[in-house]
C-alpha positions as CSV (number, residue, x, y, z in Angstrom):
1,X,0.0,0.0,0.0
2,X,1.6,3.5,-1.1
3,X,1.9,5.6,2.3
4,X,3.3,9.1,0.1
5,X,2.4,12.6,0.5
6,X,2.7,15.6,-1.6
7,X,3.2,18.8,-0.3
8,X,3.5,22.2,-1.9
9,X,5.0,25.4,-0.7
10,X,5.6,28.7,-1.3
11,X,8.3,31.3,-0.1
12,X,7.2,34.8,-0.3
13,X,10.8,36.4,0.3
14,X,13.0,34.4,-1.9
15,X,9.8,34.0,-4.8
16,X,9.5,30.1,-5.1
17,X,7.2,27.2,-5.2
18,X,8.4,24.1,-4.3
19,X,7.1,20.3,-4.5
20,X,8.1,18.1,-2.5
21,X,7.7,14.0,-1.8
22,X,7.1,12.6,1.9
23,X,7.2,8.7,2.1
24,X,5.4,8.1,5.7
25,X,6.1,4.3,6.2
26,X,9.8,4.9,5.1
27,X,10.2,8.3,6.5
28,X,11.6,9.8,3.9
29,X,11.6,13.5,2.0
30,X,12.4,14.5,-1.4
31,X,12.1,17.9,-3.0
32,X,10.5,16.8,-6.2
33,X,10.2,20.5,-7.9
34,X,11.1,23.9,-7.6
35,X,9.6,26.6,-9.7
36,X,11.0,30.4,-9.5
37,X,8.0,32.8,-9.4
38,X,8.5,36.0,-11.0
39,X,7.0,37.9,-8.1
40,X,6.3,37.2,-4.8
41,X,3.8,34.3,-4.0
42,X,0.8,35.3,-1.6
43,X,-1.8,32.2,-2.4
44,X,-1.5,28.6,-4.0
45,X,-4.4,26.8,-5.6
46,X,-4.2,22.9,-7.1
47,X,-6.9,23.2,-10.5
48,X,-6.2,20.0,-11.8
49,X,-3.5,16.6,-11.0
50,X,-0.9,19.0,-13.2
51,X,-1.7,22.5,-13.0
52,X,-1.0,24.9,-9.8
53,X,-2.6,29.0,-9.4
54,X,0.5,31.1,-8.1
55,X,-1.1,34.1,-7.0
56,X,1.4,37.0,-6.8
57,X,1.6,40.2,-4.4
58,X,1.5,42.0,-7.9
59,X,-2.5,40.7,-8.1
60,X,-0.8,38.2,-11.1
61,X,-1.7,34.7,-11.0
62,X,1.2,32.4,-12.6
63,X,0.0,29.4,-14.0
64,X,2.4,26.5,-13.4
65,X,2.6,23.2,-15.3
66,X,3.9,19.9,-13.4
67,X,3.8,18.1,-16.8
68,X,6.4,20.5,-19.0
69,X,8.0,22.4,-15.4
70,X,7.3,25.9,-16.1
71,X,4.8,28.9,-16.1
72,X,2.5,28.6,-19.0
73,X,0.5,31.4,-18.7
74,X,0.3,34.3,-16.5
75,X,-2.9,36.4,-16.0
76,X,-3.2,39.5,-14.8
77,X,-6.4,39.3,-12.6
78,X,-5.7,43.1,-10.1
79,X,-4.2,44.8,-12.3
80,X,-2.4,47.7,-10.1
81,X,-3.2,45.6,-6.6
82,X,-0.8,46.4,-3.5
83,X,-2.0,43.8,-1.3
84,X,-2.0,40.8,-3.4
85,X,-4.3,38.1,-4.1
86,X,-5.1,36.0,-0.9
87,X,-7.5,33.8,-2.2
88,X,-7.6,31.7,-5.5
């Protein structure tokens, strides 16, 4: 029976996303992914088993694909936003 775990992370100073790989019956951790975000991550949001919503402090969402490892698309949903987008 397969005891693994996927997490995903962001790091709002250094501007990354990261994907890592937790094995719970062998106790084990892998980073699996790291994507560079082109501004700083404030909300994360799974849309399908390949496809992650970066939303940025610039009110950009960044559009990441697991498949090819890179941003496919970015959208600019608050255009001119200080704060952010804090929910996806």
């Amino acid at each position: 029976m397969n005891s693994s775990c996927l997490i995903c992370i962001t790091n709002y100073e250094e501007k990354f996303t990261l994907l890592g790989l937790i094995e719970m019956k062998q106790r084990t951790r892998k980073i699996d992914k790291v994507f560079k975000n082109e501004e700083k991550p404030t909300a994360l949001f799974q849309a399908a088993n390949d496809i992650l919503f970066v939303g940025t402090e610039k009110g950009k969402i960044e559009v990441l694909s697991l498949d090819s490892d890179s941003c496919v698309k970015k959208i600019d949903a608050h255009e001119g936003s200080e704060a952010g987008i804090s929910v996806i």
